[in-house]
Biopython code that builds the backbone (N, CA, C, O; Angstrom):
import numpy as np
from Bio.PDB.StructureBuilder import StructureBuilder

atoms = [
    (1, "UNK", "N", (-14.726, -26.432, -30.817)),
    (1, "UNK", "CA", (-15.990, -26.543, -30.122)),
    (1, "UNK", "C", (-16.966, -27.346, -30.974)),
    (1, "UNK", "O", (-16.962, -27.031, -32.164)),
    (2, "UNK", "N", (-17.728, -28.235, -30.643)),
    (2, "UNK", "CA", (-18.698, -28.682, -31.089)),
    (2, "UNK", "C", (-19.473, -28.317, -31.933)),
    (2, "UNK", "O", (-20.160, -27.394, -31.497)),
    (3, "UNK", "N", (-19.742, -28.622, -33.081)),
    (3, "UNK", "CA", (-20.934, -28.060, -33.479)),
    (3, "UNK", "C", (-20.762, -26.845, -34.311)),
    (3, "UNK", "O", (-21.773, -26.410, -34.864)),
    (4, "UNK", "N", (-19.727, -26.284, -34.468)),
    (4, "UNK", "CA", (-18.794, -24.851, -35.085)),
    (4, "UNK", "C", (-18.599, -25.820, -36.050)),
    (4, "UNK", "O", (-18.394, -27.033, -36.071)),
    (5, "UNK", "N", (-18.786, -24.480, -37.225)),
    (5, "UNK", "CA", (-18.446, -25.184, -38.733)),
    (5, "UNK", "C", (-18.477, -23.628, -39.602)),
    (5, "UNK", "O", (-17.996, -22.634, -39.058)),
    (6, "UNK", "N", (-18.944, -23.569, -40.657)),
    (6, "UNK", "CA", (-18.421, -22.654, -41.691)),
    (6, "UNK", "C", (-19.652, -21.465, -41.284)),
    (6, "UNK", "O", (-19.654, -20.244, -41.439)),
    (7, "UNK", "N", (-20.451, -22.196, -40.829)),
    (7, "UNK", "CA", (-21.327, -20.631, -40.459)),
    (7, "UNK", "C", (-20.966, -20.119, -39.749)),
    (7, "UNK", "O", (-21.120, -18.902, -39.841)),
    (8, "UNK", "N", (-20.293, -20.617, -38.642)),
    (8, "UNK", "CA", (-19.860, -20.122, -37.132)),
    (8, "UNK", "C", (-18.505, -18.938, -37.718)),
    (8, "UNK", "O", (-18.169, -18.023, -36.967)),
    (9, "UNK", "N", (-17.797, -19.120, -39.183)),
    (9, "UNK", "CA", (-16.853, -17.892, -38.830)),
    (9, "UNK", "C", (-17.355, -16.804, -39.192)),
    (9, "UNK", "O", (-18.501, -16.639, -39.611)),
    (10, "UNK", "N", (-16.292, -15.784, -39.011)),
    (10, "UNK", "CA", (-17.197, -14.479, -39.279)),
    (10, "UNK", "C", (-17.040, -14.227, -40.994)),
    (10, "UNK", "O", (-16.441, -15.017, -41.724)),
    (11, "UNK", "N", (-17.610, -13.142, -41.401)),
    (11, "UNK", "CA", (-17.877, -12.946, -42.998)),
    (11, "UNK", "C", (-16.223, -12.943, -43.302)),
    (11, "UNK", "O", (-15.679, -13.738, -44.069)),
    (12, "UNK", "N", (-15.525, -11.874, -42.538)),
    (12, "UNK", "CA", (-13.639, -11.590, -43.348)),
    (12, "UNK", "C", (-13.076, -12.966, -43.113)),
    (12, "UNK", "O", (-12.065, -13.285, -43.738)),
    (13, "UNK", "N", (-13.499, -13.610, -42.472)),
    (13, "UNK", "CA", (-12.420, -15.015, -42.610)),
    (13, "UNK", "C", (-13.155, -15.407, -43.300)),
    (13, "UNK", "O", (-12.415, -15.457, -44.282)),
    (14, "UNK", "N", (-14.713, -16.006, -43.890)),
    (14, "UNK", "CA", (-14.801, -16.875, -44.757)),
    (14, "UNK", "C", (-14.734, -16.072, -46.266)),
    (14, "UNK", "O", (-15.129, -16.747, -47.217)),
    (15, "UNK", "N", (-14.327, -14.865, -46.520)),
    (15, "UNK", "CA", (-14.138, -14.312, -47.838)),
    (15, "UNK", "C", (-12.106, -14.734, -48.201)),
    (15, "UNK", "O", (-11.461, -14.874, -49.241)),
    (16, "UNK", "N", (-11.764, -14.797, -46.778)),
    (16, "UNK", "CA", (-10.451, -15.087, -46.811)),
    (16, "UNK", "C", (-9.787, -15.917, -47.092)),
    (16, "UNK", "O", (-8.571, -15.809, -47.248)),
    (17, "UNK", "N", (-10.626, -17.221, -47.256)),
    (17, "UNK", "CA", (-10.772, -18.650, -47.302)),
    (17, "UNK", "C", (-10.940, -18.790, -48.456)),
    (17, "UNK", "O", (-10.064, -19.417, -49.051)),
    (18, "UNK", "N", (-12.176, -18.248, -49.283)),
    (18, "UNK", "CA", (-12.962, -18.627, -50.479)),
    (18, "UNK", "C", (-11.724, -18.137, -51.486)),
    (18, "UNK", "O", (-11.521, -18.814, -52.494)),
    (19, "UNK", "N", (-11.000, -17.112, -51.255)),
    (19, "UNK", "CA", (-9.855, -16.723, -52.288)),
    (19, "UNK", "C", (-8.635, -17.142, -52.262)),
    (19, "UNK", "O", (-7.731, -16.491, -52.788)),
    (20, "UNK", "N", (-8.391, -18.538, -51.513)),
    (20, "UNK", "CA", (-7.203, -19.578, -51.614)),
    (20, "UNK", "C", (-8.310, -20.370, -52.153)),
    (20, "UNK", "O", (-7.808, -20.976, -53.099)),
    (21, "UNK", "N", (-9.659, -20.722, -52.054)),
    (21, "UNK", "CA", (-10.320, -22.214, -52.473)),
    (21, "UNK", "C", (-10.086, -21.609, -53.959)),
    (21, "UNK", "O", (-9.082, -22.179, -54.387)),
    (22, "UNK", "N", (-10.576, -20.704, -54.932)),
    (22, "UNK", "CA", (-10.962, -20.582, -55.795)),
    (22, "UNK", "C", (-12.532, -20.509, -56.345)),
    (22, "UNK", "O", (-13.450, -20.172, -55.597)),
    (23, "UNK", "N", (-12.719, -20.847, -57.674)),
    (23, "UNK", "CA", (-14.332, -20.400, -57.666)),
    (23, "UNK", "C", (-15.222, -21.763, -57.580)),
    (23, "UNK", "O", (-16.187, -21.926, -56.833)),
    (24, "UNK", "N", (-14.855, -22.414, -58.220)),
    (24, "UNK", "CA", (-15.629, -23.953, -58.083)),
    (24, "UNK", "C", (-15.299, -24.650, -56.607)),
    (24, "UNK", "O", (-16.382, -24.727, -56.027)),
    (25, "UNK", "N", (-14.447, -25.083, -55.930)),
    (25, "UNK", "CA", (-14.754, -25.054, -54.385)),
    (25, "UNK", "C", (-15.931, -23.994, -53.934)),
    (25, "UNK", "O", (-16.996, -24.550, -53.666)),
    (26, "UNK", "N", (-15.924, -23.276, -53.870)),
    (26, "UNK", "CA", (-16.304, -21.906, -53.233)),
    (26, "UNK", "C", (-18.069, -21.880, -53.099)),
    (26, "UNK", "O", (-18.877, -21.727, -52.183)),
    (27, "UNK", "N", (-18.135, -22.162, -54.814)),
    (27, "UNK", "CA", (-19.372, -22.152, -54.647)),
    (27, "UNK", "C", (-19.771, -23.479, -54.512)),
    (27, "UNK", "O", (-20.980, -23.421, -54.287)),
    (28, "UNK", "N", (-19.388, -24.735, -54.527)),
    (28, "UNK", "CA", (-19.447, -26.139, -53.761)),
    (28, "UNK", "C", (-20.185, -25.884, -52.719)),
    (28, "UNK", "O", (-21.127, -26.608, -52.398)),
    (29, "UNK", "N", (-19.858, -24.888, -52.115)),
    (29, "UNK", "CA", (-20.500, -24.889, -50.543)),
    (29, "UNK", "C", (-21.187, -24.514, -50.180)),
    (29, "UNK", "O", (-21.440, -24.555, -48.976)),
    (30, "UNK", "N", (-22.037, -23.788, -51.279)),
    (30, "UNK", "CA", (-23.573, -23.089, -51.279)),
    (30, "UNK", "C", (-24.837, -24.520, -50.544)),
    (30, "UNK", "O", (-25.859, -24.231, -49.923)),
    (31, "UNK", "N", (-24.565, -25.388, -50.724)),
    (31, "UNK", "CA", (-24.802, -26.859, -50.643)),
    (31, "UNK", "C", (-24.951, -26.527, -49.128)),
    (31, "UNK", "O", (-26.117, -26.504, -48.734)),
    (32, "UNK", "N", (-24.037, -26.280, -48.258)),
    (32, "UNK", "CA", (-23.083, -26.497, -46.969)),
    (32, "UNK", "C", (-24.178, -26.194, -46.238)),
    (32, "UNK", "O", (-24.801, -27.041, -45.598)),
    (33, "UNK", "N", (-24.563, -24.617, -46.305)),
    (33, "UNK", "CA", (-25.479, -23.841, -45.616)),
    (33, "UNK", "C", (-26.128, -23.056, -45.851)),
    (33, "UNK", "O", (-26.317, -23.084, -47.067)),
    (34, "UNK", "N", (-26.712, -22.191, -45.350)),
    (34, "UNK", "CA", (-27.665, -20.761, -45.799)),
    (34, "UNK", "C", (-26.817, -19.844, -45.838)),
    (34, "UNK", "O", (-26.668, -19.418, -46.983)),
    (35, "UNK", "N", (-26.243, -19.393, -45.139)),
    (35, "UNK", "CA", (-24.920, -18.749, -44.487)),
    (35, "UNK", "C", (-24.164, -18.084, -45.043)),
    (35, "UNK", "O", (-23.761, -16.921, -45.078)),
    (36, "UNK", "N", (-23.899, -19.817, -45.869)),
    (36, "UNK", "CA", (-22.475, -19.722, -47.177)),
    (36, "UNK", "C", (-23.091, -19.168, -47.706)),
    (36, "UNK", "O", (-22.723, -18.092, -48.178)),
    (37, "UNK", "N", (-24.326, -19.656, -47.873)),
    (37, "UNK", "CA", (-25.116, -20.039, -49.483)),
    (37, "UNK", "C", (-25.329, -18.024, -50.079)),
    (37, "UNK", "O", (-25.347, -17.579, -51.227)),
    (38, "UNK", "N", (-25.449, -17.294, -48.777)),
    (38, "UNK", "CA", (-25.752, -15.948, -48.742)),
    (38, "UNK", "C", (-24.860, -15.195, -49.189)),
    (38, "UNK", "O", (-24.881, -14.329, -50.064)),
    (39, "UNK", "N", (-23.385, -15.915, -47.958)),
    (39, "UNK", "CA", (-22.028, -14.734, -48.781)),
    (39, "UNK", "C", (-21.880, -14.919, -49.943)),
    (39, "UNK", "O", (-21.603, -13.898, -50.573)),
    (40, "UNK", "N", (-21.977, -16.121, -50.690)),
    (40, "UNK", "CA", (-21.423, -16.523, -52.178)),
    (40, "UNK", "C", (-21.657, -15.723, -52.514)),
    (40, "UNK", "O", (-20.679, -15.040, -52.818)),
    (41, "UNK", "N", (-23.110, -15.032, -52.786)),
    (41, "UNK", "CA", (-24.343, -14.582, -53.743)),
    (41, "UNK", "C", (-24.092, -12.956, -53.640)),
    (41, "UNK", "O", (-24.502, -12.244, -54.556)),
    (42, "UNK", "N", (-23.377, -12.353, -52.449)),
    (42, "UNK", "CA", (-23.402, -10.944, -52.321)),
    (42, "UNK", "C", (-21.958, -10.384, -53.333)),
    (42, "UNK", "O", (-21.020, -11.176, -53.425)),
    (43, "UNK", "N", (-21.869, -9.175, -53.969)),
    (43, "UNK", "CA", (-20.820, -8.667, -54.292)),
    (43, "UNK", "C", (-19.469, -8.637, -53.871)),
    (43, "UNK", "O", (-19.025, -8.224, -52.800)),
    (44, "UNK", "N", (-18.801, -9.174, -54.944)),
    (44, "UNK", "CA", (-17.453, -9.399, -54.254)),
    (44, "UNK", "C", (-17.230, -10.715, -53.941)),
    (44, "UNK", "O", (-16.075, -11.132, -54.031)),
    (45, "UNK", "N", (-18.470, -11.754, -53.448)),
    (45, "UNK", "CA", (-18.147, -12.790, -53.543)),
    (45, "UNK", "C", (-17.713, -14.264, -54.920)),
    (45, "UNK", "O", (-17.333, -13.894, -56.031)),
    (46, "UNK", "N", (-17.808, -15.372, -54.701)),
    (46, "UNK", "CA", (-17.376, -15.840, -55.465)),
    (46, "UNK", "C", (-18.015, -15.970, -56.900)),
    (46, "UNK", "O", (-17.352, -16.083, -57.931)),
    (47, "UNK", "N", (-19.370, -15.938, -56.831)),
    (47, "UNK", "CA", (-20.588, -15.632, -58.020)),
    (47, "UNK", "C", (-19.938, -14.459, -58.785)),
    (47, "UNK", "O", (-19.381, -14.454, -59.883)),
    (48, "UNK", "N", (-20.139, -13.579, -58.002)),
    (48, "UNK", "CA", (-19.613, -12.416, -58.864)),
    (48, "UNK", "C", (-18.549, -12.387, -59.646)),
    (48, "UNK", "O", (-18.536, -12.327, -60.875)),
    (49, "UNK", "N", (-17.246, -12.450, -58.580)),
    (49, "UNK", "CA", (-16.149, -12.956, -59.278)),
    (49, "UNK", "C", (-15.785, -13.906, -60.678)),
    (49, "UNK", "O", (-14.934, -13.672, -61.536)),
    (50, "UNK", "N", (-16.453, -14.707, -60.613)),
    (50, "UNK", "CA", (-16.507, -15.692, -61.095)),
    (50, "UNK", "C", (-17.639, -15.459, -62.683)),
    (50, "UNK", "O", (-17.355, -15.672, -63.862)),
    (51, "UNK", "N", (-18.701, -15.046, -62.173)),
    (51, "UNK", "CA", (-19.214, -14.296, -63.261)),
    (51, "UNK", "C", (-18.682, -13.012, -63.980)),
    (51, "UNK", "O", (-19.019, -12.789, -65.143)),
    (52, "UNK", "N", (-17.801, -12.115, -63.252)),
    (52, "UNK", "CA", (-16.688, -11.334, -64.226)),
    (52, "UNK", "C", (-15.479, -12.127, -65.023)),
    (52, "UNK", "O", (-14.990, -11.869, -66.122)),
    (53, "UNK", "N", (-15.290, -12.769, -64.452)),
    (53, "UNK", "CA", (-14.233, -13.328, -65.360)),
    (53, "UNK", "C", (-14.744, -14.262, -66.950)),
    (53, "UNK", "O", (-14.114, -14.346, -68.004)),
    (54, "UNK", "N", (-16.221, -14.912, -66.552)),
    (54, "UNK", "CA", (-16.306, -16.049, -67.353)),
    (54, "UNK", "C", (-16.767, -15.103, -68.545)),
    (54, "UNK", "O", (-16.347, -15.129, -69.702)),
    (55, "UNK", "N", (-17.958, -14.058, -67.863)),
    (55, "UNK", "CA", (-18.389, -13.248, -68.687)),
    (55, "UNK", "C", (-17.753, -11.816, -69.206)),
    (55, "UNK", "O", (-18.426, -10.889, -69.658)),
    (56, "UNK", "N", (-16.729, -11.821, -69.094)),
    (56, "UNK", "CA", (-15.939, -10.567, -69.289)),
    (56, "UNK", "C", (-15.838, -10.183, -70.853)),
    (56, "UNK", "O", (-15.198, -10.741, -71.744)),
    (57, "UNK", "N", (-16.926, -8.718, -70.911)),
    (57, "UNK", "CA", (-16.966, -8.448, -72.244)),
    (57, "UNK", "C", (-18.494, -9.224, -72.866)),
    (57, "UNK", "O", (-18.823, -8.755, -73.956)),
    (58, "UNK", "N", (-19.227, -10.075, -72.445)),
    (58, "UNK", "CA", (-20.570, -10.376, -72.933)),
    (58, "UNK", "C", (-21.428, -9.721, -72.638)),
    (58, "UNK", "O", (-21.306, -9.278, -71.496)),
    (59, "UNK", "N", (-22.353, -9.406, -73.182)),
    (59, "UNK", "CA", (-23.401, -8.213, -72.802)),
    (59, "UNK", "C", (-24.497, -9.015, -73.588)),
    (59, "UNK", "O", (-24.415, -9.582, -74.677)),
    (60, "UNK", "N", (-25.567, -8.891, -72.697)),
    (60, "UNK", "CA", (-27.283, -9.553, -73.013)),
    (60, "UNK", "C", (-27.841, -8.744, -73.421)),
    (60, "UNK", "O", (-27.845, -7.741, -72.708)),
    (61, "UNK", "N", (-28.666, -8.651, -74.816)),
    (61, "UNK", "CA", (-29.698, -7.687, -74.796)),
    (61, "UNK", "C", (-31.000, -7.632, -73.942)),
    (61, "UNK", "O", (-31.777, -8.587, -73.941)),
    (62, "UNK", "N", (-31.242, -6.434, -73.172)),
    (62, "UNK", "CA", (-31.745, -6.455, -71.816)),
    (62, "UNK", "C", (-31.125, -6.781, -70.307)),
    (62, "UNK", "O", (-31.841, -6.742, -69.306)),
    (63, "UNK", "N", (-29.772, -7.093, -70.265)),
    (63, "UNK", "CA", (-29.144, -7.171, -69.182)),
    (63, "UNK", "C", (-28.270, -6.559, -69.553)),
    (63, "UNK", "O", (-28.042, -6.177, -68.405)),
    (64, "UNK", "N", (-27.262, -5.911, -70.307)),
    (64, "UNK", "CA", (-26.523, -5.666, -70.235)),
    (64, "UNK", "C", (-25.133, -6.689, -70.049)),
    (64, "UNK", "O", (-25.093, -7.848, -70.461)),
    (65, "UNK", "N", (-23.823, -5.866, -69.212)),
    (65, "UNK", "CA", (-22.743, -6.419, -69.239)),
    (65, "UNK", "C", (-23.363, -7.639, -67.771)),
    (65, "UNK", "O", (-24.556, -7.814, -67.523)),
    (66, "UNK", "N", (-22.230, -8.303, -67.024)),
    (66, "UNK", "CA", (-22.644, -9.048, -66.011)),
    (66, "UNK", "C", (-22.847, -8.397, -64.851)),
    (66, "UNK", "O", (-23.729, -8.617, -64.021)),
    (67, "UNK", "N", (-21.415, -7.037, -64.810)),
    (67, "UNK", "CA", (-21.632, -6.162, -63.596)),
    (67, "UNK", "C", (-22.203, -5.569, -64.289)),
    (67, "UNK", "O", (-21.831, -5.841, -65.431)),
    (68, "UNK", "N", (-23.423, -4.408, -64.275)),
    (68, "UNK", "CA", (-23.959, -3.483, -64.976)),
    (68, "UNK", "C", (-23.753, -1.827, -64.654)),
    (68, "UNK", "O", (-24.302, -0.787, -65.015)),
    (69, "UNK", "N", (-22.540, -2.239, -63.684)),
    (69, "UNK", "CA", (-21.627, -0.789, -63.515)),
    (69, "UNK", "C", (-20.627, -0.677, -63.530)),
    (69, "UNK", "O", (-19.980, 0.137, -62.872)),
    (70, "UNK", "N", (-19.974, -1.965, -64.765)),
    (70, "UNK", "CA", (-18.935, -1.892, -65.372)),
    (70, "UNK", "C", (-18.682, -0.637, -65.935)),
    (70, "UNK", "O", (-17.717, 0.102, -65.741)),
    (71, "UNK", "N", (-19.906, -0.439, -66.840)),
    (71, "UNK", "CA", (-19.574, 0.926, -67.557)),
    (71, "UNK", "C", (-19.957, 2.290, -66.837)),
    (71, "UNK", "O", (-21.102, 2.668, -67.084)),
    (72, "UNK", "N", (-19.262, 3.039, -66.053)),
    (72, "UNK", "CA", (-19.517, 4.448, -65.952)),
    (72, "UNK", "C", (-20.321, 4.485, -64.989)),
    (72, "UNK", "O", (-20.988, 5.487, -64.729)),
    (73, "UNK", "N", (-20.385, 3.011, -64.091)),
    (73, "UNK", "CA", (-21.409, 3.253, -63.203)),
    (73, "UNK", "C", (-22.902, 2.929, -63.627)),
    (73, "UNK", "O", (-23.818, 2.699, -62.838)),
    (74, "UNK", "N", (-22.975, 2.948, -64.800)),
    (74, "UNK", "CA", (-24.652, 2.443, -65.026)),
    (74, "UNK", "C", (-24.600, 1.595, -65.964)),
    (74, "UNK", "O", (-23.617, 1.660, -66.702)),
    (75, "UNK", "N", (-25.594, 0.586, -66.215)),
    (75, "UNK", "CA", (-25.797, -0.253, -66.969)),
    (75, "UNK", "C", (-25.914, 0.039, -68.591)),
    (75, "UNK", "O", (-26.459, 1.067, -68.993)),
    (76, "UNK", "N", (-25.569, -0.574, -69.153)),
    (76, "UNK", "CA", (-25.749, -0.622, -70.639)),
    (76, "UNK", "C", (-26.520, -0.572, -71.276)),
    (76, "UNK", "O", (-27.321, -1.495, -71.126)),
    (77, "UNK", "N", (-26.890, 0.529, -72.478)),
    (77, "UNK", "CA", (-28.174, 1.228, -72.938)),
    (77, "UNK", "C", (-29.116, 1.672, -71.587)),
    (77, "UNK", "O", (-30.227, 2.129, -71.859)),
    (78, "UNK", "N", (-28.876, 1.605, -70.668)),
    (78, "UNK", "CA", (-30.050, 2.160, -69.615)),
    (78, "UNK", "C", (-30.510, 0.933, -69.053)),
    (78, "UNK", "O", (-31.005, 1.206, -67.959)),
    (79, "UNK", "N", (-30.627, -1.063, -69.429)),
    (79, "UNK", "CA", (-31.067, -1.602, -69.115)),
    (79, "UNK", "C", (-30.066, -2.183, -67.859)),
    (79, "UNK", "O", (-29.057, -1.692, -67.354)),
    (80, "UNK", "N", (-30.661, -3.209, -67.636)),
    (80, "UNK", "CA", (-30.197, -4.515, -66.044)),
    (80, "UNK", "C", (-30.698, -3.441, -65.288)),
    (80, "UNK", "O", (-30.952, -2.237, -65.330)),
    (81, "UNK", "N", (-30.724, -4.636, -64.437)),
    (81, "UNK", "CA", (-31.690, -4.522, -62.642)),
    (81, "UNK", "C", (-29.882, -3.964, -62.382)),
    (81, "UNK", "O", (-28.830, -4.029, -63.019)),
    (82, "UNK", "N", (-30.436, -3.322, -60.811)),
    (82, "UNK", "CA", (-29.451, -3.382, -59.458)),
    (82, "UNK", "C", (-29.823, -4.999, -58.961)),
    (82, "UNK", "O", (-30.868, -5.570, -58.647)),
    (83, "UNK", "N", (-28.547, -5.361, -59.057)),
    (83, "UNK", "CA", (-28.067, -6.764, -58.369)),
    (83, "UNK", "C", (-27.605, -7.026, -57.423)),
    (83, "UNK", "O", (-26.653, -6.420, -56.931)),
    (84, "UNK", "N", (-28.411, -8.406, -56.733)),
    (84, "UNK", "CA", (-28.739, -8.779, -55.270)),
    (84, "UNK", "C", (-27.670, -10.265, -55.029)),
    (84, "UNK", "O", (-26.748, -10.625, -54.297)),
    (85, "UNK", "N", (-28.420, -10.738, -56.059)),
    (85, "UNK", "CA", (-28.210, -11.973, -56.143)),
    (85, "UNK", "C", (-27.397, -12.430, -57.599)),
    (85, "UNK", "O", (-27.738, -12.530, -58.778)),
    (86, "UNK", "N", (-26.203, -12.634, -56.870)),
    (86, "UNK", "CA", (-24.763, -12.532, -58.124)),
    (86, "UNK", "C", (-25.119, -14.172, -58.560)),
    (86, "UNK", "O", (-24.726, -14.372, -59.710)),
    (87, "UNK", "N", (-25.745, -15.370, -57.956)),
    (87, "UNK", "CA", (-25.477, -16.407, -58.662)),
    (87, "UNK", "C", (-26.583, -16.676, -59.772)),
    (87, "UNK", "O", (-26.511, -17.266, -60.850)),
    (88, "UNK", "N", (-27.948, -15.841, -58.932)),
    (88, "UNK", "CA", (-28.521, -15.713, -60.138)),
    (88, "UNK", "C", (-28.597, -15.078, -61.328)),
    (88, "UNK", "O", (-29.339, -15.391, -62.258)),
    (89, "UNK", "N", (-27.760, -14.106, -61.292)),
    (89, "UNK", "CA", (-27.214, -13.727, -62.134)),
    (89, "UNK", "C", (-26.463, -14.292, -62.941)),
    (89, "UNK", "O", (-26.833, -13.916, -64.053)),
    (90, "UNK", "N", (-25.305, -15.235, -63.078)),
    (90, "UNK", "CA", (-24.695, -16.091, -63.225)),
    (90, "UNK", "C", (-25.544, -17.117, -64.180)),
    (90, "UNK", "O", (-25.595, -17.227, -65.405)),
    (91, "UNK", "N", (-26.154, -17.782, -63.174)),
    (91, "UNK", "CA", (-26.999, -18.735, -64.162)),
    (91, "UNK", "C", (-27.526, -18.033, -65.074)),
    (91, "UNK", "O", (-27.360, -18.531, -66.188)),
    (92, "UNK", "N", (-28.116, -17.043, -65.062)),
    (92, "UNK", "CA", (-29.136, -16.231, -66.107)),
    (92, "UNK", "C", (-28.225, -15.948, -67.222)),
    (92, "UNK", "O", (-28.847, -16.365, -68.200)),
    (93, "UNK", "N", (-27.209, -15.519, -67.594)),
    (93, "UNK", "CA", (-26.115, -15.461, -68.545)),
    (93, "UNK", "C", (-25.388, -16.662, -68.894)),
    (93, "UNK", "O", (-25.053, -16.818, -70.068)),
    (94, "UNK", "N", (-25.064, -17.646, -67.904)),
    (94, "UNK", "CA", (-24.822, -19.239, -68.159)),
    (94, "UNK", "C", (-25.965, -19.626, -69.298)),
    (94, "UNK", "O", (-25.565, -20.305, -70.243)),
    (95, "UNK", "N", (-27.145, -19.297, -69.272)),
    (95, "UNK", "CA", (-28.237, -20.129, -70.037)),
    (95, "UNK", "C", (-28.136, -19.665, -70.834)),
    (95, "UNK", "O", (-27.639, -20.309, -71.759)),
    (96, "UNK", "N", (-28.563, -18.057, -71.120)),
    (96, "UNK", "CA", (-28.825, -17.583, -72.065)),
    (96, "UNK", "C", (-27.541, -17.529, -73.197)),
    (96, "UNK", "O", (-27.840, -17.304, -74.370)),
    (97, "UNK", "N", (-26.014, -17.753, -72.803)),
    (97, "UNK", "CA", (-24.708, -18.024, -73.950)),
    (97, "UNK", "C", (-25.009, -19.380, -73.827)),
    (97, "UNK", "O", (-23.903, -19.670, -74.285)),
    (98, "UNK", "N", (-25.358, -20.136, -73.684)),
    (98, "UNK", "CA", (-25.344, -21.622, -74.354)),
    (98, "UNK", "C", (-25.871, -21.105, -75.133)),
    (98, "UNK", "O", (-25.243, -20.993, -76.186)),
    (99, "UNK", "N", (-27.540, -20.395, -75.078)),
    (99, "UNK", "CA", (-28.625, -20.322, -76.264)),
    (99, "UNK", "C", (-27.969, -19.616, -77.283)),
    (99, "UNK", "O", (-28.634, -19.573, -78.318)),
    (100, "UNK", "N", (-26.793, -19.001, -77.336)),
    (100, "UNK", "CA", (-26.944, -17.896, -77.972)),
    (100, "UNK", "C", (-27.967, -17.066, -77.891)),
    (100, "UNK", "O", (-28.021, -16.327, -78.874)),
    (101, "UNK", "N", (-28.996, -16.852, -76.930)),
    (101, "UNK", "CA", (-29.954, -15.728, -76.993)),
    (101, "UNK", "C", (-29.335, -14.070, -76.869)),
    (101, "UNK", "O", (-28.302, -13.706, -76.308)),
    (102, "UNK", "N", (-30.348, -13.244, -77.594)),
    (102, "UNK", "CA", (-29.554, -12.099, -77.439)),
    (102, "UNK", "C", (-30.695, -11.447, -76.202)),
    (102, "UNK", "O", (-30.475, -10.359, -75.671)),
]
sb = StructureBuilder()
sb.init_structure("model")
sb.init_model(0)
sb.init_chain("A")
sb.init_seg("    ")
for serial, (resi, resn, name, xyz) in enumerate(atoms, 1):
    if name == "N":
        sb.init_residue(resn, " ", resi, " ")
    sb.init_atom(name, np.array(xyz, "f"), 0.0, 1.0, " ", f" {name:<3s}", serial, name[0])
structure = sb.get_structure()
C-alpha cells in the first residue's frame, strides 16, 4: 500500500526486525521517524541493548551501572534515575568514558 513504511508496522514486528539488523542498522533509523526513533529508546530496544553490551561492567560515579537494576534491582550506591530514554543514556556514558570522567 502506498505510503506504508516502518511506522506503519506494529511494535513485535519492528523489534523482530531490529534483532536480524543488529545495533548500528537499528539505530540508523532513529533518522527514519518518530516512531522508530521512540521504539529504539524504550527498554529492550536497541539503545539499551547495545548500551549493555558496550557498557557491561562500567559504572559512573552518580549513574551507576548502564542498567541501574542490574544489581538487585536497584541502582548502585542508591544513585541513577529510573530510565526512559535508553539512547540518552547511551550517549551520557559514551561521553563521559571517552572523558574518563568519574
Amino acid at each position: 500500500r502506498a505510503g506504508a513504511g516502518l511506522a506503519s508496522l506494529p511494535a513485535g514486528v519492528y523489534r523482530v526486525l531490529v534483532a536480524y539488523l543488529g545495533f548500528l542498522p537499528s539505530v540508523l533509523l532513529d533518522a527514519c521517524c518518530k516512531s522508530v526513533s521512540a521504539w529504539n529508546r524504550v527498554r529492550n530496544g536497541p539503545w539499551y541493548w547495545g548500551g549493555c553490551r558496550v557498557f557491561a561492567g562500567v559504572e559512573l560515579a552518580g549513574e551507576g551501572l548502564f542498567d541501574p537494576q542490574a544489581r538487585g534491582g536497584r541502582p548502585s550506591g542508591g544513585a541513577g534515575p529510573a530510565v526512559e530514554d535508553w539512547r540518552s543514556r547511551f550517549r551520557c556514558f559514551r561521553d563521559r568514558v571517552i572523558r574518563f570522567e568519574d
